[in-house]
TIMAR-8036 format. One record per residue (C-alpha): residue number from 1; residue in three letters; x negated, y, z. Coordinates in pm, 1 decimal. Each point is the difference from the previous one (the first is absolute). Example, Ala and Ser with C-alpha at 12.3 -4.5 7.8 and 13.67 -1.06 7.14 Angstrom:
2
- 1  ALA  -1230.0  -450.0  780.0 .
- 2  SER  -137.0  344.0  -66.0 .
***
This chain:
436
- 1  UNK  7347.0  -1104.8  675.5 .
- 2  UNK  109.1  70.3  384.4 .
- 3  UNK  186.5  314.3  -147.2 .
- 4  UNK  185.0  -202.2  -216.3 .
- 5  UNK  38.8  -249.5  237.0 .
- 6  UNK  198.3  281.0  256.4 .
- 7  UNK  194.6  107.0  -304.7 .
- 8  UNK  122.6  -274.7  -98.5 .
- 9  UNK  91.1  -125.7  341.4 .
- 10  UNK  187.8  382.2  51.7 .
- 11  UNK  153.5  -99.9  -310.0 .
- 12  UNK  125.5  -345.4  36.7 .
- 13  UNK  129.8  161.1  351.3 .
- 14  UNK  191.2  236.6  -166.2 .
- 15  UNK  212.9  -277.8  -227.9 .
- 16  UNK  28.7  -197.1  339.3 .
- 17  UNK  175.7  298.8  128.7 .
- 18  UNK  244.5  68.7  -296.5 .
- 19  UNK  -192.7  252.0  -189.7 .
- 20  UNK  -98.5  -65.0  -393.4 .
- 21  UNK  -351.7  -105.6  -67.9 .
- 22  UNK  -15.7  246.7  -336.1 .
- 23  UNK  127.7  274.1  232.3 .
- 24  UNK  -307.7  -94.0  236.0 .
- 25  UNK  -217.0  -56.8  -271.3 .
- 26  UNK  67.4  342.0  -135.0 .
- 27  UNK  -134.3  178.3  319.0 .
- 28  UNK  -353.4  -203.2  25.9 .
- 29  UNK  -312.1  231.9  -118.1 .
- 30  UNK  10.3  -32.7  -402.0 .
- 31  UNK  -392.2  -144.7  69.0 .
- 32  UNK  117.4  -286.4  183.9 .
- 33  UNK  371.7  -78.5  -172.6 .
- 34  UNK  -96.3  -262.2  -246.1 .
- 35  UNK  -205.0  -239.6  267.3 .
- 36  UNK  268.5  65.9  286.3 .
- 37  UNK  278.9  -70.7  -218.7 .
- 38  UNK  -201.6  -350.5  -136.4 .
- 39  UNK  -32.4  -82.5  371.4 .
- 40  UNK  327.2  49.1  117.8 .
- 41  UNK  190.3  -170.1  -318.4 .
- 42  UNK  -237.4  -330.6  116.7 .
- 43  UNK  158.0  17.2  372.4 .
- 44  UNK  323.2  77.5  -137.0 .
- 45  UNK  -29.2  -299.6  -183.4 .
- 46  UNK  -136.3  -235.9  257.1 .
- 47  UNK  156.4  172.3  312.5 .
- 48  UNK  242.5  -280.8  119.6 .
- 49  UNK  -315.5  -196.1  16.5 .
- 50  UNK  -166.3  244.7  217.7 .
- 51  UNK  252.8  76.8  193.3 .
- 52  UNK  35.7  -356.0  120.1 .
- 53  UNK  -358.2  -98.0  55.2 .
- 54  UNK  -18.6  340.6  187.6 .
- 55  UNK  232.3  -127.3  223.5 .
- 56  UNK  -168.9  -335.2  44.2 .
- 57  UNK  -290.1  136.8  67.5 .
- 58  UNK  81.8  304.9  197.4 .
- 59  UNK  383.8  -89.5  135.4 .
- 60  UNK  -0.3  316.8  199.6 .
- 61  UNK  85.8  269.9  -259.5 .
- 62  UNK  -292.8  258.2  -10.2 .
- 63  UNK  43.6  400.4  14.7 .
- 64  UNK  176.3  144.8  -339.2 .
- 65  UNK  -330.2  121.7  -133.6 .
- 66  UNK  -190.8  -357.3  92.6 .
- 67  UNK  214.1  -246.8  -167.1 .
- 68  UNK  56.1  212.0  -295.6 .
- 69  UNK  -386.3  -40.8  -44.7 .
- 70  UNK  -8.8  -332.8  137.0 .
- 71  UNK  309.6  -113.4  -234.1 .
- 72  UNK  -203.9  172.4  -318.0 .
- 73  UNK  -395.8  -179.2  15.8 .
- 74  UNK  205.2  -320.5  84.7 .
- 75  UNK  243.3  1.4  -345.5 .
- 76  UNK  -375.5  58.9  -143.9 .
- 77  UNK  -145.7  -246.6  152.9 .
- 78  UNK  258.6  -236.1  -123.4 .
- 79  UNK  -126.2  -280.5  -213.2 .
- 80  UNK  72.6  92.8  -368.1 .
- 81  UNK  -187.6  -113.5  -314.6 .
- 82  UNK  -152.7  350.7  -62.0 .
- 83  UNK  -44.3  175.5  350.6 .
- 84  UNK  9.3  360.5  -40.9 .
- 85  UNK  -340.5  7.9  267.3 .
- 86  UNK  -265.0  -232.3  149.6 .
- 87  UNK  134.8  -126.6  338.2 .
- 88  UNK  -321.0  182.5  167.9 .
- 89  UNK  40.2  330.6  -134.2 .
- 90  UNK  394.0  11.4  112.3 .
- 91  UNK  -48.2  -82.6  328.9 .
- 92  UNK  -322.0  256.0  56.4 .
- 93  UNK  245.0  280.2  -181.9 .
- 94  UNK  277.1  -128.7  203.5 .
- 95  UNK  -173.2  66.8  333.1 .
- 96  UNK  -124.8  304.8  -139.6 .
- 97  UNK  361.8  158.3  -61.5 .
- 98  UNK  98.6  -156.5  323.8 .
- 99  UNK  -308.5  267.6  168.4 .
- 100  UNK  186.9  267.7  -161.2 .
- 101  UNK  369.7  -91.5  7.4 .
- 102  UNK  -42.2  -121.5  393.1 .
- 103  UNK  -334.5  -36.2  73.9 .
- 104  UNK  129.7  -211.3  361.6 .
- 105  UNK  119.4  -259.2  -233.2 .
- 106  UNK  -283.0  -74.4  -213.2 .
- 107  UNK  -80.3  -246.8  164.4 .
- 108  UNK  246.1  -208.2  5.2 .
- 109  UNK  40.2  48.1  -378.1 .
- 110  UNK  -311.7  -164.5  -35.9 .
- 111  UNK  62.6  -275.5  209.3 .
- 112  UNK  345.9  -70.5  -159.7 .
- 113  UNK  -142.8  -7.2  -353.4 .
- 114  UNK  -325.9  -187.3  60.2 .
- 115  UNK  281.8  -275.2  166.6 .
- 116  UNK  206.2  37.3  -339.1 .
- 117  UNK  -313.7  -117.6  -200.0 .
- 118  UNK  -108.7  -251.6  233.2 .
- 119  UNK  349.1  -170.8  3.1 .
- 120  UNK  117.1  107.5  -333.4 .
- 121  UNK  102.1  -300.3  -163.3 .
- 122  UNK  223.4  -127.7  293.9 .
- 123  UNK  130.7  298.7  84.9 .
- 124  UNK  71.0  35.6  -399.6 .
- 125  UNK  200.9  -349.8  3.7 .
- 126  UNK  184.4  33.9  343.1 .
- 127  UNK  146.8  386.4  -171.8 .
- 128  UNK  144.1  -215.1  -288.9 .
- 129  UNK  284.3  -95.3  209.3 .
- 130  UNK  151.7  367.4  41.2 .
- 131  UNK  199.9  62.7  -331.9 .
- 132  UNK  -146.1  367.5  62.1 .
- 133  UNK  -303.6  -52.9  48.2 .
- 134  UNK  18.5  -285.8  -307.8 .
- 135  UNK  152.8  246.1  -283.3 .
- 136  UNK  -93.3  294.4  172.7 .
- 137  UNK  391.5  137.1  -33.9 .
- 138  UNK  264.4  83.5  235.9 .
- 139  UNK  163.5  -322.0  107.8 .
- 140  UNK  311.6  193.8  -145.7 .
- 141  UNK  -107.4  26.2  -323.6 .
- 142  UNK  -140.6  -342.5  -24.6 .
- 143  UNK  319.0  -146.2  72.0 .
- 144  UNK  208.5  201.6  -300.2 .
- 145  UNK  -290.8  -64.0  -240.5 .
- 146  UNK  71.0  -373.2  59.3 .
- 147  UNK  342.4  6.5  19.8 .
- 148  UNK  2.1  194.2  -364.0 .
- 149  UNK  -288.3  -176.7  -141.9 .
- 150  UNK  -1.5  -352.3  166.2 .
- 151  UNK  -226.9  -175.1  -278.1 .
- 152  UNK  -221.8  336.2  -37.3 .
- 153  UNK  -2.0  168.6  345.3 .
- 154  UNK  -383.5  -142.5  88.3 .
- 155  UNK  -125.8  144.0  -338.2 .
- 156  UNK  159.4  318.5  84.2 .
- 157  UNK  -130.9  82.8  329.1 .
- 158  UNK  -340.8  -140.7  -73.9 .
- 159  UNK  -39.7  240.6  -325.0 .
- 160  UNK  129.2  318.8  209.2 .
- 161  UNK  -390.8  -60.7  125.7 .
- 162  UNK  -168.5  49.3  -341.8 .
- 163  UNK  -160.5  261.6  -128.6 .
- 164  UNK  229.4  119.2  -307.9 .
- 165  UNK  -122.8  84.4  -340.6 .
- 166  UNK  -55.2  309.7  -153.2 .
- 167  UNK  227.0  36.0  -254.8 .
- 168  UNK  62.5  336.6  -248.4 .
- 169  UNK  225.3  107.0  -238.8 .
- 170  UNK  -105.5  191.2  -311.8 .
- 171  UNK  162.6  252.6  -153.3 .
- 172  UNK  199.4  -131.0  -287.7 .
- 173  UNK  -12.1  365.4  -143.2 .
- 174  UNK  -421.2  -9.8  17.0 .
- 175  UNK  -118.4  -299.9  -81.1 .
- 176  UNK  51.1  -433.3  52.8 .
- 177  UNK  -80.7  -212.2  263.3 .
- 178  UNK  -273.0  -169.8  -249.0 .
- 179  UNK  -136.2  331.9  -56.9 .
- 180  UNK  -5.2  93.1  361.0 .
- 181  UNK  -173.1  -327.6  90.3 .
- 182  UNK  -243.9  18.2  -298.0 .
- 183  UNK  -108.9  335.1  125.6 .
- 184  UNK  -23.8  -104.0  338.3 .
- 185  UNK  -260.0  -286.2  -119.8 .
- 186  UNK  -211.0  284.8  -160.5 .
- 187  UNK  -64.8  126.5  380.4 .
- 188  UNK  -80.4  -342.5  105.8 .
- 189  UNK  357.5  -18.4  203.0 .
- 190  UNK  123.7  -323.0  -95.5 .
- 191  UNK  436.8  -24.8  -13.8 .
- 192  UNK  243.2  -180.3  -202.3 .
- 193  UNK  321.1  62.0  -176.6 .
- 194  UNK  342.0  -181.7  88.3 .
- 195  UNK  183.2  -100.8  -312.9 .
- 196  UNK  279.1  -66.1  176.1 .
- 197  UNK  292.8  189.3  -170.2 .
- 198  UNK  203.6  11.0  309.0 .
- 199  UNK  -246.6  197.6  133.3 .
- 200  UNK  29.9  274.4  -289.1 .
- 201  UNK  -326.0  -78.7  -143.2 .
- 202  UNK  -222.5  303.4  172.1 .
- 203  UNK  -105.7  -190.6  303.1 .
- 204  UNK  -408.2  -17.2  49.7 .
- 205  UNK  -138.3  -196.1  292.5 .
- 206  UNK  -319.7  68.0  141.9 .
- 207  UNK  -227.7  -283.2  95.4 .
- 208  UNK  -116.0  217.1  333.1 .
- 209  UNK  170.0  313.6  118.9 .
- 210  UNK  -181.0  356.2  10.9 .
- 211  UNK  95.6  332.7  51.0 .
- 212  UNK  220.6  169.3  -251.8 .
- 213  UNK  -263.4  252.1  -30.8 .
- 214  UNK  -161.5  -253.0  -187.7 .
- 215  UNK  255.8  -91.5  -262.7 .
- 216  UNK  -30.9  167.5  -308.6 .
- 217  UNK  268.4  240.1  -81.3 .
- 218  UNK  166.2  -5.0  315.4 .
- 219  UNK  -20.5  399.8  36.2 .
- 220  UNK  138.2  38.4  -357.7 .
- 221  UNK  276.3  -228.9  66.3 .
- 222  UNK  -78.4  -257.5  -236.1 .
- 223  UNK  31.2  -295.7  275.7 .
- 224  UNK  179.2  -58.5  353.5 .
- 225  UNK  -35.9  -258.8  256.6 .
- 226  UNK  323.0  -209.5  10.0 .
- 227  UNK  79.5  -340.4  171.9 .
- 228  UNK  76.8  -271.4  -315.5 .
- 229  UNK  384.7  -30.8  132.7 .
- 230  UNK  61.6  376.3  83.7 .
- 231  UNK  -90.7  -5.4  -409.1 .
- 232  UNK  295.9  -200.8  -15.5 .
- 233  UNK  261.7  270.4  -3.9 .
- 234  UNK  -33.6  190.5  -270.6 .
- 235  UNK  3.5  -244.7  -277.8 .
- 236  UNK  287.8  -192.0  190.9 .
- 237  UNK  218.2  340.7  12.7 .
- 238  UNK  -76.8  110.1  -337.4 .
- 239  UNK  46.9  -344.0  -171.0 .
- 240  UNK  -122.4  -172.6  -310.1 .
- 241  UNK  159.2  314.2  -242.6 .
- 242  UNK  -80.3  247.9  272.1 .
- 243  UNK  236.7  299.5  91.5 .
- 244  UNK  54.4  316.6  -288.4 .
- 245  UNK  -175.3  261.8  11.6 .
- 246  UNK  95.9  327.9  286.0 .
- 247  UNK  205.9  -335.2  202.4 .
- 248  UNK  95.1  131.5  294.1 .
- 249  UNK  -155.1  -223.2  296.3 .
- 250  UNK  11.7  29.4  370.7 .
- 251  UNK  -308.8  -132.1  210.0 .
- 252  UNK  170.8  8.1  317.8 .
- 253  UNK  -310.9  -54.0  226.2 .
- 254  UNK  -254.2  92.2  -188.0 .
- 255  UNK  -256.8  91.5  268.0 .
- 256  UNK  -388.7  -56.9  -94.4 .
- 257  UNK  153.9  47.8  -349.8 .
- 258  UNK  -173.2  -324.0  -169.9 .
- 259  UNK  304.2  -167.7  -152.8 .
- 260  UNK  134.2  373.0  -80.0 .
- 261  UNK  -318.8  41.8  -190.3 .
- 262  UNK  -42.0  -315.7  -174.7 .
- 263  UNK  377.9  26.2  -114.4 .
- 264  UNK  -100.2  380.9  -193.2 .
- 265  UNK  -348.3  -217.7  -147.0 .
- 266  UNK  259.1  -223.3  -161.9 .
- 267  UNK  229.8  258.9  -128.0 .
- 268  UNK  167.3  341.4  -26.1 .
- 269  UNK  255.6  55.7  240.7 .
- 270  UNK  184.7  187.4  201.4 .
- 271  UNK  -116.2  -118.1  310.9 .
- 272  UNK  133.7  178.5  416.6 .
- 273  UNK  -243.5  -121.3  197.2 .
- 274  UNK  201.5  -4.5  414.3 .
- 275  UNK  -110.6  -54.8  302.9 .
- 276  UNK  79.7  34.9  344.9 .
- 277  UNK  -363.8  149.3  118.6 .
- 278  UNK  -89.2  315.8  -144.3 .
- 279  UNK  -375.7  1.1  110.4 .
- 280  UNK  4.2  -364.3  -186.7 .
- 281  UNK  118.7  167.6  -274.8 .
- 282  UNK  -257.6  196.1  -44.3 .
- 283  UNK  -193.0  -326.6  -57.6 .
- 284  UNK  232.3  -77.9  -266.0 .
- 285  UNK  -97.2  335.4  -194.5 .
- 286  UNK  -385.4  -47.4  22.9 .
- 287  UNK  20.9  -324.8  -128.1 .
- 288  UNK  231.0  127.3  -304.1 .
- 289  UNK  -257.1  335.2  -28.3 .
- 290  UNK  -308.7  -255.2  -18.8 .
- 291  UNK  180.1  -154.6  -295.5 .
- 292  UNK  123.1  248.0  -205.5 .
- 293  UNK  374.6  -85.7  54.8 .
- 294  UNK  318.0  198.6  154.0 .
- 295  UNK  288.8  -94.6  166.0 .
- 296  UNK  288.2  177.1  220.1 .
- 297  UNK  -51.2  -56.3  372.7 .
- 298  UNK  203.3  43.4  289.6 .
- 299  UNK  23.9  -46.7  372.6 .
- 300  UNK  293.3  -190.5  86.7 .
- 301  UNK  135.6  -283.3  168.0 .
- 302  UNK  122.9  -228.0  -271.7 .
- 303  UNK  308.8  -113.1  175.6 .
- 304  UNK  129.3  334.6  29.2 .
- 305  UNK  120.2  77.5  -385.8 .
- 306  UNK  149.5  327.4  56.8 .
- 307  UNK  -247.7  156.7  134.3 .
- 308  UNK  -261.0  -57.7  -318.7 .
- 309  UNK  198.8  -164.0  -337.1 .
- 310  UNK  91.8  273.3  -246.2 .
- 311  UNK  300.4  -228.1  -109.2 .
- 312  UNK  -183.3  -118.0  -339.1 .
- 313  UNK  -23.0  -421.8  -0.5 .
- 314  UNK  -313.1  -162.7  -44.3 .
- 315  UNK  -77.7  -254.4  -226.7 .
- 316  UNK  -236.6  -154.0  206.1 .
- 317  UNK  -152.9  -5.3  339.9 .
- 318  UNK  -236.3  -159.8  252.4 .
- 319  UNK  63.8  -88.2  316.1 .
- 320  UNK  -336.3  -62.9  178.4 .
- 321  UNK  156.9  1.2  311.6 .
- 322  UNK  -110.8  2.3  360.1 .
- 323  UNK  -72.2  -296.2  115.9 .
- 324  UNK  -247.0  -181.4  287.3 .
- 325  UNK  -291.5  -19.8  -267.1 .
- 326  UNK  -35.1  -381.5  114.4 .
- 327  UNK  -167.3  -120.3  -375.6 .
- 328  UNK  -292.6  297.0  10.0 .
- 329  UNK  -168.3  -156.9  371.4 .
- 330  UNK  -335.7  -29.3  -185.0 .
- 331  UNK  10.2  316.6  -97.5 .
- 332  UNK  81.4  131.1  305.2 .
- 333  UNK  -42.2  -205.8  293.7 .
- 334  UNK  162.5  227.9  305.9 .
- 335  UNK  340.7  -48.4  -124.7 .
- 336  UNK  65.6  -364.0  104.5 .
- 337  UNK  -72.6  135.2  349.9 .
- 338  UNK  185.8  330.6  -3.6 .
- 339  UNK  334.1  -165.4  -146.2 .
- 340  UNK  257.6  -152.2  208.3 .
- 341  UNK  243.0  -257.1  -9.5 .
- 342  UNK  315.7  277.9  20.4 .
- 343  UNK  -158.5  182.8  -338.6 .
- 344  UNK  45.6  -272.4  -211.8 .
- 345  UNK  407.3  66.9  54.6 .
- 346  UNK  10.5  347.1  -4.2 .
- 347  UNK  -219.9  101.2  -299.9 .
- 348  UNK  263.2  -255.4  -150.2 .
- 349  UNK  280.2  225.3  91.9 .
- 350  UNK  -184.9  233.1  -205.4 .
- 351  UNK  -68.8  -142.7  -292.2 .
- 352  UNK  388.3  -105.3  8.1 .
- 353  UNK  43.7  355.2  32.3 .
- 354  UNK  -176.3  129.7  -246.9 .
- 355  UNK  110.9  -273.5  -245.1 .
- 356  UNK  322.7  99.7  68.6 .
- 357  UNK  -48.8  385.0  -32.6 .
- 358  UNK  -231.2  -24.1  -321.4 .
- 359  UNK  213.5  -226.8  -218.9 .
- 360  UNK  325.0  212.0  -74.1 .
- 361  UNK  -263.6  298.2  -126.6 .
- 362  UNK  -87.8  -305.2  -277.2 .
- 363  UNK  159.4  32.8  -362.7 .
- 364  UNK  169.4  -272.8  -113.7 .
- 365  UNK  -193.4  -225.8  -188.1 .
- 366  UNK  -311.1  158.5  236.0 .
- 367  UNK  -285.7  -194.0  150.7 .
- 368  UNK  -98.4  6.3  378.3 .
- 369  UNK  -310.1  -177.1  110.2 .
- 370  UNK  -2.3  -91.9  396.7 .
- 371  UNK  -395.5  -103.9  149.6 .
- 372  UNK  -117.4  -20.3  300.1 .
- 373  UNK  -366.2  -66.6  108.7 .
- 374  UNK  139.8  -291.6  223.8 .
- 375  UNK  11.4  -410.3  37.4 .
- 376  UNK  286.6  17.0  247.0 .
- 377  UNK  322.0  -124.8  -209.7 .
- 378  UNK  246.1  238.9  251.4 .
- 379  UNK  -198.1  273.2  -220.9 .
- 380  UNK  -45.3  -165.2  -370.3 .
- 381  UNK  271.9  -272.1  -117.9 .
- 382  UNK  265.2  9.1  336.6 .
- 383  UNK  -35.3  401.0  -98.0 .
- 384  UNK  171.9  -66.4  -381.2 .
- 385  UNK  166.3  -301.3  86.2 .
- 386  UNK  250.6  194.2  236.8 .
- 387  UNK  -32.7  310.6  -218.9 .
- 388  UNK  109.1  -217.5  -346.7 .
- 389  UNK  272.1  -126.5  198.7 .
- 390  UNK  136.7  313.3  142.8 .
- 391  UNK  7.4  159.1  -384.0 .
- 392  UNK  106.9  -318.4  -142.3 .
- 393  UNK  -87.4  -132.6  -353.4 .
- 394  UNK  212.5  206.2  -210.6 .
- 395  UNK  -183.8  314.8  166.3 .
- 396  UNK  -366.4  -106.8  -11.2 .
- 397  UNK  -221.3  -245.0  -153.2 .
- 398  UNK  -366.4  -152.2  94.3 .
- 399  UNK  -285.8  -8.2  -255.2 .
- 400  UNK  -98.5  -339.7  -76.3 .
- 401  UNK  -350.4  188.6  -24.8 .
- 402  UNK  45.0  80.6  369.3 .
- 403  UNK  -337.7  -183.8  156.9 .
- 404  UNK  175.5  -18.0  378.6 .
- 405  UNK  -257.8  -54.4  298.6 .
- 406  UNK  -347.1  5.6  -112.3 .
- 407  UNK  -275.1  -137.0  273.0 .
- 408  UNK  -324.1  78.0  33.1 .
- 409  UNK  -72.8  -286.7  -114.0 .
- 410  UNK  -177.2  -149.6  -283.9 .
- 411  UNK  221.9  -244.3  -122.5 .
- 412  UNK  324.9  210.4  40.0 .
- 413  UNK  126.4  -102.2  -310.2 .
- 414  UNK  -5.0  375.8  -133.9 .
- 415  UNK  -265.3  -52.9  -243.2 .
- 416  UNK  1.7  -190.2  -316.1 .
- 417  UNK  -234.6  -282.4  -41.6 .
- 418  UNK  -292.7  48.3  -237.6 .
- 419  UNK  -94.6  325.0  129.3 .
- 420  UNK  -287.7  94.7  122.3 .
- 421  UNK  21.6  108.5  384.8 .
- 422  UNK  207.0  -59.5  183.6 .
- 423  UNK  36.9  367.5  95.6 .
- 424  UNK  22.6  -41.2  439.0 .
- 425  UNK  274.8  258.1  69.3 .
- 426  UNK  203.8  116.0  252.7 .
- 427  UNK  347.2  -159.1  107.9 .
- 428  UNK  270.6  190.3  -180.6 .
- 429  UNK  356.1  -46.2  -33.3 .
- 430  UNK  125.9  156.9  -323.0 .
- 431  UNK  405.6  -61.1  -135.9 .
- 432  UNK  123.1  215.1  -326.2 .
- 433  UNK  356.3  28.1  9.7 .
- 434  UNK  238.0  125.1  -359.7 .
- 435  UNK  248.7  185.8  92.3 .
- 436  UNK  354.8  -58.2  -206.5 .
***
């Protein structure tokens, strides 16, 4: 455990310093990923907490190397209903990684943990009055989640700390969801099927995660794994009577390829699959080979028309665009603390801009779904609002069907009542928009 231990605490230094934790992740020994990366998602999570008893307890700031470690066995020391390891064992790992990392300070690791456990609960109740160290956010980001959510903004911050579902989407072309979860029950795996039809009826959720090695028919493309309100977008852009056969559709960001997938499960089209990162493209086409399905790619910035469209309109497209990723915290915990306040603005520019770009290339009487993976309203309804108003209504219409901001939240209103879930997702803003 001391190996993952100094791992992790590399890793969580890494974020600190403005580097992505999948990046990171991607360079630990393959032997080790899967416990380093469980260890460093639980300090992500609990790092404002850390952080702020660290200081209390320690208020000069240790050596780089020191504090990262000293910042990690705290966060897993924290109080939590289900601590990821007995108090004893941490600290005697702790110490252990601290003989290795900086064998001077080991120490003093000891001694500032064994303090932590002796004086846990006050020094639990006198962190509570940092909003940091409370919601374990960037003040920042604490303050625009309440200003956009004033009634929900506790619920939001507190369920960026839980451990999301794992959800999967089954290949409408191979089989149901009933049929997927009736086969997973005849391994012993227990799941369940939403019947929500927003969701486009192939969503499976698994009572415990595993490895996708172990879902059946993963290699033969007969299943994916796919956040509930990522599933979203395909139904919403092909609609209730779905687009004709050969449509022409643009997914302007398509990059890991999921929604560009799940749109060729639901139907045969003509799909260009664009993207500004080639290498992520390349993600894109494994995906598509693992399922059977083809689409046009191409490397382009989707702002920049001329260099890409052949001139021939769409009659649909997505627009996943960029975007600070604020709704998928659970799912990845680094990005609350690699964000800052100036990229909320400026990845709005750019959704502006691509809004702008991508909607002339529309036909008339075209579709064009805009999402983002986001709770911030400068990214989701602000976004359309000013966009609707610049075309003007006898240029573009909104979708009644349009779901707006979607929370991670239970009781988002997303979900009809009487089925059986509710499905946790991820915080989503979706907005179809008719062109005239």
């Amino acid at each position: 455990m001391w190996r993952l231990l100094d791992l992790g605490a590399d890793a969580v230094a890494a974020v600190q310093g403005g580097r992505s934790l999948t990046d990171v992740l991607a360079r630990v020994p393959a032997d080790a990923r899967p416990g380093a990366q469980a260890l460093s998602f639980h300090v992500l999570r609990w790092l404002g907490s850390a952080q702020a008893v660290r200081a209390a307890l320690a208020p000069k700031t240790p050596p780089p190397r020191v504090d990262a470690l000293l910042t990690s066995a705290l966060a897993l020391l924290w109080p939590v209903p289900a601590p990821p390891y007995p108090d004893h064992t941490l600290v005697d790992q702790a110490v252990t990684a601290a003989r290795h990392r900086t064998p001077a300070a080991a120490n003093f690791v000891n001694a500032v943990l064994r303090r932590f456990l002796r004086e846990r609960a006050a020094l639990v109740q006198a962190a509570q009055h940092a909003p940091v160290a409370a919601w374990n956010h960037p003040a920042w980001w604490i303050d625009r989640v309440r200003q956009d959510w004033p009634a929900q903004w506790q619920s939001v911050l507190t369920s960026a700390n839980d451990h999301p579902p794992m959800t999967l989407r089954v290949n409408a072309r191979r089989a149901t969801a009933q049929q997927y979860v009736d086969r997973l029950a005849a391994m012993g795996r227990a799941a369940w099927a939403s019947t929500d039809p927003a969701l486009g009826g192939q969503v499976v959720v698994l009572d415990k995660p595993c490895p996708v090695t172990q879902l059946p028919g993963f290699a033969e493309g007969e299943v994916s794994v796919q956040d509930a309100s990522a599933q979203r977008a395909a139904p919403l852009l092909l609609g209730p009577r779905g687009l004709l056969s050969g449509a022409r559709v643009l997914d302007a960001c398509a990059a890991p390829g999921g929604k560009t997938a799940h749109l060729l499960e639901c139907a045969d089209l003509d799909v260009l699959a664009l993207d500004s990162d080639a290498q992520r493209l390349t993600r894109v086409q494994d995906t598509l080979q693992r399922l059977g399905l083809r689409a046009e790619m191409r490397a382009a910035d989707a702002r920049l028309t001329s260099a890409w469209w052949d001139g021939r309109p769409f009659d649909a497209i997505l627009l996943d665009a960029p975007c600070t990723a604020s709704g998928i915290v659970r799912r990845h915990p680094d990005i609350r603390w690699l964000r800052r306040p100036e990229d909320v603005m400026a990845l709005a520019r750019v959704q502006s801009e691509m809004l702008a770009a991508l909607w002339p290339l529309l036909k008339p009487g075209g579709r064009l779904l805009y999402a983002t993976c986001s709770v911030f309203k400068a990214e989701g309804q602000e976004q359309i609002d000013a966009f609707l108003q610049r075309i003007g209504p006898a240029g573009a219409r909104l979708d009644p069907a349009s779901p707006g901001h979607l929370l991670p939240l239970p009781d988002n209103g997303a979900q009809p009542a009487g089925l059986r879930g509710p499905v946790l997702s991820d915080g989503f803003f979706y907005a179809l928009i008719h062109k005239s």
